[in-house]
N, C-alpha and C positions, 0 to 999 in steps of 0.2 A: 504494500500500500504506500501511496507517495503524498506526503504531504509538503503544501508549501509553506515557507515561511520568511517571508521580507523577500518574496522572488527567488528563492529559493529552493529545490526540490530539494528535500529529505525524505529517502526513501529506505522505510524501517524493514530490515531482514529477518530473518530467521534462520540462525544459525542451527547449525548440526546437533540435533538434542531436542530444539524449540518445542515446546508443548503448551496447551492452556492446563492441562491435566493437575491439578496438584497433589503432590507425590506424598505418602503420608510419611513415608519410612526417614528416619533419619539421616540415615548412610548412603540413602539411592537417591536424596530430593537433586542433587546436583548433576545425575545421570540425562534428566529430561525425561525425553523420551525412551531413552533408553533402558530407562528403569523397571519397564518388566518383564525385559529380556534376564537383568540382573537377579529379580526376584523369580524367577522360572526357573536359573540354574539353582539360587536357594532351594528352592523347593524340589528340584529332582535328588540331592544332592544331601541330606543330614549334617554330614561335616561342614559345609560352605555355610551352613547357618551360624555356628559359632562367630561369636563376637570375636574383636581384637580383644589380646591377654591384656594388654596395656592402657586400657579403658577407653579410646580412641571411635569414634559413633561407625566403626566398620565393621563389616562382616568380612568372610573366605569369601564368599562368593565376587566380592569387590576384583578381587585380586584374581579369579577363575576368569573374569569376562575381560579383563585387562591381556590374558593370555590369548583367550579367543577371539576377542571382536578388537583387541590395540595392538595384537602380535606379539607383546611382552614377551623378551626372551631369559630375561636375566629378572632379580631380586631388584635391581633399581629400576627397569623398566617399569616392574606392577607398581611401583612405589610413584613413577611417575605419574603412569596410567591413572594412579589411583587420587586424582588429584590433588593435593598441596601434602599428601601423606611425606613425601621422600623432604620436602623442607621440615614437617612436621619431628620428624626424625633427628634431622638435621641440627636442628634445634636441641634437642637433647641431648645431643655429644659435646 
């Protein structure tokens, strides 16, 4: 949609994720749309439901979808994947 402003077109996107949906889950709200792709491997999956040990609002599953839908190869990958987690980290060394 484009709107104008002082003759100007500003024309508002929608990035990758964009949703009107709102996401109830803690750990997934920052996914988008994404998010119940995220909450589907939860759910096939037992293990991926477990929280982070380190009290942290993420699940396994966070770091499952970062391998399969971000390519995450390595520990810092999911970390990156897993949005601001690898700074989060970072910060406590």
């Amino acid at each position: 949609m484009a709107v104008w402003t002082n003759g100007v077109q500003d024309v508002q996107l929608q990035i990758h994720g964009w949703t009107r949906q709102a996401i109830d889950a803690p750990s997934l709200g920052v996914y988008g749309a994404d998010a119940p792709a995220i909450a589907e491997l939860a759910a096939a999956e037992p293990a991926w439901r477990e929280k982070d040990p380190r009290g942290l609002p993420y699940i396994r599953a966070d770091g499952g979808w970062a391998v399969l839908e971000r390519w995450a190869r390595n520990v810092r990958d999911v970390f990156t994947a897993t949005r601001a987690l690898f700074f989060v980290r970072a910060s406590k060394h």
